[in-house]
C-alpha positions as CSV (number, residue, x, y, z in Angstrom):
1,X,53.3,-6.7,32.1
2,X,52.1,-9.4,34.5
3,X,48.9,-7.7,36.1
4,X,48.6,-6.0,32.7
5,X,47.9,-9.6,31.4
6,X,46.0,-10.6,34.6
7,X,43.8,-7.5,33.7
8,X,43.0,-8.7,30.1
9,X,42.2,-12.1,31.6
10,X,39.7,-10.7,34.3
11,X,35.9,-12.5,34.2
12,X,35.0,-8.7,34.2
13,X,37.2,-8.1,31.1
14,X,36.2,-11.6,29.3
15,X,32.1,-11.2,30.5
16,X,32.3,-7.5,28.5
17,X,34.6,-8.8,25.5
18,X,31.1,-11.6,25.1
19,X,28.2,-8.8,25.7
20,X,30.1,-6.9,22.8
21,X,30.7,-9.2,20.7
22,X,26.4,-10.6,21.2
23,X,25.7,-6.5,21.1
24,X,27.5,-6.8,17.5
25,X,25.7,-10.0,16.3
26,X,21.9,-8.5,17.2
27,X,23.2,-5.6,15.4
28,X,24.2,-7.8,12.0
29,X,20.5,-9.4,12.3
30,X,18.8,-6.6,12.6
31,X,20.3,-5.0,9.8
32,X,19.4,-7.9,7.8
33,X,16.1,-8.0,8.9
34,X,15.7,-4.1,8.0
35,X,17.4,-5.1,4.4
36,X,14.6,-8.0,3.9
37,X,11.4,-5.9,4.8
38,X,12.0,-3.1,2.0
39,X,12.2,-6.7,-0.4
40,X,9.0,-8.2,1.0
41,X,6.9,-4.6,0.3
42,X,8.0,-4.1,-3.0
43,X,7.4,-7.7,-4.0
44,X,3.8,-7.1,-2.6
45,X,3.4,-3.4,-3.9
46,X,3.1,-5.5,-7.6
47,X,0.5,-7.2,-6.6
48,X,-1.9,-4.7,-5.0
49,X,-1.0,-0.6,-5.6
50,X,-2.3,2.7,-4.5
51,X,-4.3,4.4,-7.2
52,X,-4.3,8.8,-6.6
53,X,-7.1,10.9,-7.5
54,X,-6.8,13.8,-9.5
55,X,-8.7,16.9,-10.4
56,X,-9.2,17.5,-14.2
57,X,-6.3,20.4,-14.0
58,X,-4.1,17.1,-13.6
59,X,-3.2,18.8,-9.9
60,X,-4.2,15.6,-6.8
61,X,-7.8,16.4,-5.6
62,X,-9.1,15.3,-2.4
63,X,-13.2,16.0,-1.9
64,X,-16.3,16.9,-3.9
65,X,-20.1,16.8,-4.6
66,X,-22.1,13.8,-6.0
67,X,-21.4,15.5,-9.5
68,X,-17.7,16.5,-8.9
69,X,-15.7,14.8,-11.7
70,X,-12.3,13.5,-11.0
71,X,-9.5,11.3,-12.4
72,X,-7.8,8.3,-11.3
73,X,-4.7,7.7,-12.1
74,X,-2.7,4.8,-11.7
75,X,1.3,4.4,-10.9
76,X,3.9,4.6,-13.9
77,X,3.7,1.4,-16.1
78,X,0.6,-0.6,-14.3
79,X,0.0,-3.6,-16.2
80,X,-1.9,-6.9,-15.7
81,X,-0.2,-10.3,-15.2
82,X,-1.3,-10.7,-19.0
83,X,-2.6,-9.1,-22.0
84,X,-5.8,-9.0,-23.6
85,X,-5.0,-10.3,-27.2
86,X,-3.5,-13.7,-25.9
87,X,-4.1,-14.2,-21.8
88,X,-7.6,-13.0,-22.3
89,X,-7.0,-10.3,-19.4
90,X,-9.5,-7.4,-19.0
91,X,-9.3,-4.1,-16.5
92,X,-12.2,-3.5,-14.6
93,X,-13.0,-0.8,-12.1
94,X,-14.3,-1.6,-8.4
95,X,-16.0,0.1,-5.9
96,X,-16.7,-1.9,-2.7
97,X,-17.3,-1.2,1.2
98,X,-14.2,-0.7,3.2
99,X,-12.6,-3.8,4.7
100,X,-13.7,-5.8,1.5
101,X,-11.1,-6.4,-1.0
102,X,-11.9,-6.6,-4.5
103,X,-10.9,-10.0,-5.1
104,X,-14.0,-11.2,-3.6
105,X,-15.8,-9.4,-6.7
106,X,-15.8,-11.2,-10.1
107,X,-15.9,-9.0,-13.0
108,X,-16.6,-12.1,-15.9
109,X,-18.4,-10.5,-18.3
110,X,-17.2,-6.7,-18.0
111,X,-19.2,-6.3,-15.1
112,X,-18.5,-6.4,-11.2
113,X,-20.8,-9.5,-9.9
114,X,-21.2,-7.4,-6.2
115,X,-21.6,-3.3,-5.3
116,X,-20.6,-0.5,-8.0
117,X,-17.7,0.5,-9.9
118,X,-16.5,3.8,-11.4
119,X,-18.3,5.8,-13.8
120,X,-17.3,7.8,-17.0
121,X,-18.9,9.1,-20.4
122,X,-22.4,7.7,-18.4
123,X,-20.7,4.3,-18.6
124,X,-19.6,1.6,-16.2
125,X,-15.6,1.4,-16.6
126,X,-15.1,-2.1,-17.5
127,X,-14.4,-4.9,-19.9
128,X,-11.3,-2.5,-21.0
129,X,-8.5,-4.4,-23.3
130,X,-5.0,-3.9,-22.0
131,X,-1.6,-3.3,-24.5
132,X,-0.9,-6.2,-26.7
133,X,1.5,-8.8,-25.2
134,X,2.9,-6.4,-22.8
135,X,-0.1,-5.9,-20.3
136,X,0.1,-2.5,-19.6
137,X,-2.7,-0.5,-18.9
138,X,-2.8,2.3,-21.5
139,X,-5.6,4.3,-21.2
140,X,-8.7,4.7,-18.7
141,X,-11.7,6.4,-19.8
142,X,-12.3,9.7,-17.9
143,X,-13.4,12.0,-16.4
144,X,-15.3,9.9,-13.4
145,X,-18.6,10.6,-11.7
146,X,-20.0,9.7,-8.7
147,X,-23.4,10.7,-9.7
148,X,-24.9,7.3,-10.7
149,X,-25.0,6.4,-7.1
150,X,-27.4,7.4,-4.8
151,X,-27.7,7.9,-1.2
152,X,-29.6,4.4,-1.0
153,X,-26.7,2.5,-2.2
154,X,-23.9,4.6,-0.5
155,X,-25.5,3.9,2.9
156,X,-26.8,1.9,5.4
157,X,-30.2,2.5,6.7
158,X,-30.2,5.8,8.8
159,X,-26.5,6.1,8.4
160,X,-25.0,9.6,7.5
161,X,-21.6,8.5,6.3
162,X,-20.2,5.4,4.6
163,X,-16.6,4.2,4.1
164,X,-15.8,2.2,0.3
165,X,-12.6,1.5,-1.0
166,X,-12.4,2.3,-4.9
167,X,-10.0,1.6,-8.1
168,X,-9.1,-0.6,-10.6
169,X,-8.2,-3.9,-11.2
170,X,-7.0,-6.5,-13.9
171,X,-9.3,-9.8,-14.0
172,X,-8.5,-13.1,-15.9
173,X,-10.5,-15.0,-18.6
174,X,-12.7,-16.4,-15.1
175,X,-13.3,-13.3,-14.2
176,X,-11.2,-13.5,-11.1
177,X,-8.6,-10.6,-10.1
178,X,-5.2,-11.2,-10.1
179,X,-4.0,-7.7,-8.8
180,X,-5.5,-4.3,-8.6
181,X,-5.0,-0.6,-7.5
182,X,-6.9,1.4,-5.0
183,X,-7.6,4.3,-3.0
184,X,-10.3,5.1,0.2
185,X,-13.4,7.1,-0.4
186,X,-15.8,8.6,2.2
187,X,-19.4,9.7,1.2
188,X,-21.3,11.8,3.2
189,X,-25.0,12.4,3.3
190,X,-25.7,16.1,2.7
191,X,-29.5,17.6,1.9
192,X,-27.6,20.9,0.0
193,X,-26.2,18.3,-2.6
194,X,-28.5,17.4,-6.0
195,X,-27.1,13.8,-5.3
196,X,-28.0,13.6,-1.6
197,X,-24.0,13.3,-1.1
198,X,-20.6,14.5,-0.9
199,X,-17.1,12.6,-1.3
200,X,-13.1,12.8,0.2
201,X,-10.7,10.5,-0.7
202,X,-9.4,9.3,2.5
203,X,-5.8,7.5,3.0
204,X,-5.6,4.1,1.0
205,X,-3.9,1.3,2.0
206,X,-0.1,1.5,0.8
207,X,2.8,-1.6,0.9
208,X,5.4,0.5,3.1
209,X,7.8,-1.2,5.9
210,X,8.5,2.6,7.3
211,X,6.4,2.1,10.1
212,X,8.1,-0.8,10.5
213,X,11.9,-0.1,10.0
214,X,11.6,3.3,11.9
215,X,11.7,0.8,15.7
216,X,14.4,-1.5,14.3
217,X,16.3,1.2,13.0
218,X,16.8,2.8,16.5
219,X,17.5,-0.6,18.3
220,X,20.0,-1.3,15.6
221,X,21.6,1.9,15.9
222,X,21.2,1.6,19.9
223,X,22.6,-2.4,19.9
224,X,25.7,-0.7,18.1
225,X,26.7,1.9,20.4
226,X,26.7,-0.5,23.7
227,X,28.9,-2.7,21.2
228,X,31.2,0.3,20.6
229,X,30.5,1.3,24.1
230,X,31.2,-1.7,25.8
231,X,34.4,-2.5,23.4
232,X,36.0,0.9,24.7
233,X,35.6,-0.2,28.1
234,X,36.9,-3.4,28.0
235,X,39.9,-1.6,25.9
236,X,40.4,0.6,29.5
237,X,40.0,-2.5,31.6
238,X,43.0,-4.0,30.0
239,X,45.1,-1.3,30.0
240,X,44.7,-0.8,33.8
């Protein structure tokens, strides 16, 4: 029982007992940090959203010519920070070169102040009221059209592809936006086209912490089985 106790009492026993017990607390925090980020995204995703592009089957469509019409569609219940009736709130739709946000386009008087927008029915979309009091955007005007555009405005001097970030958005009695919903576009020059261009959607931003939970996730699961590891052992020291 003596050297039994001696054993428990070691540095070597009381120096793995600590590292477990630290292994265990960077474990807790991690955890909580991997709880928060999902928080911090979602809080985000109701600001600024992902808009998809669909064919007019209803089925997601990806590419097409300058006259290709298509549909965007916006996530379930998408609503403005206030309605049209009382908060003087207006959807607008945006089309501006990649790397610019929309925010930096004012749309006071139905009409974006810099680049283009979206197209339907030979109209700018724009100036659109939303649902009395509740905000909700109920109905976009469809199909679209790229075909207003022309090669001119799509690109840059000699360039033979151009990269624009297109969608929607929701802009106060100022004009200003308050939150909006997009998705990536990529026009390419092309002399077979009537237009003088084709289009793909390319991969819009989204407000996602999986690429960032995946790497916590495995040092958190790796933190806990030293702990475990490292409690076992100490276990066996003792009983030696």
């Amino acid at each position: 029982m003596e050297r039994s106790n001696r054993a428990a009492n070691s540095p070597l026993s009381n120096l793995l007992q600590r590292i477990a017990r630290t292994a265990l607390a960077l474990t807790a925090l991690v955890g909580l940090a991997i709880l928060a980020m999902p928080v911090a995204s979602a809080a985000a995703a109701q600001a600024n959203g992902t808009a998809r592009v669909d064919g007019l089957n209803g089925f997601p469509f990806t590419h097409g010519g300058s006259a290709t019409s298509f549909v965007t569609v916006l996530p379930s219940g998408a609503k403005c920070a206030g309605d049209s009736a009382h908060k003087y709130f207006h959807v607008d739709s945006f089309l501006v070169p990649a790397g610019v946000s929309p925010t930096a386009v004012n749309f006071r008087g139905g009409v974006p102040t810099k680049w283009y927008g979206l197209i339907a029915d030979g109209a700018y979309v724009g100036g659109l009221n939303t649902a009395r009091d509740t905000g909700l955007i109920v109905q976009l005007p469809g199909p679209d059209v790229w075909s207003r555009l022309t090669p001119a405005e799509l690109f840059s001097g000699h360039a033979t592809t151009s990269a624009w970030t297109a969608g929607i958005a929701c802009a106060n009695a100022k004009g200003v936006v308050a939150n909006y919903w997009s998705f990536g576009v990529r026009f390419v020059r092309s002399a077979s086209d009537k237009g003088g261009f084709t289009w793909s959607v390319t991969e819009a931003a989204a407000h996602s912490s999986s690429s960032f939970a995946n790497p916590f996730v495995i040092v958190a699961i790796a933190l806990a089985a030293g702990g475990l590891w490292l409690i076992a052992f100490g276990r066996k020291a003792r009983t030696r």
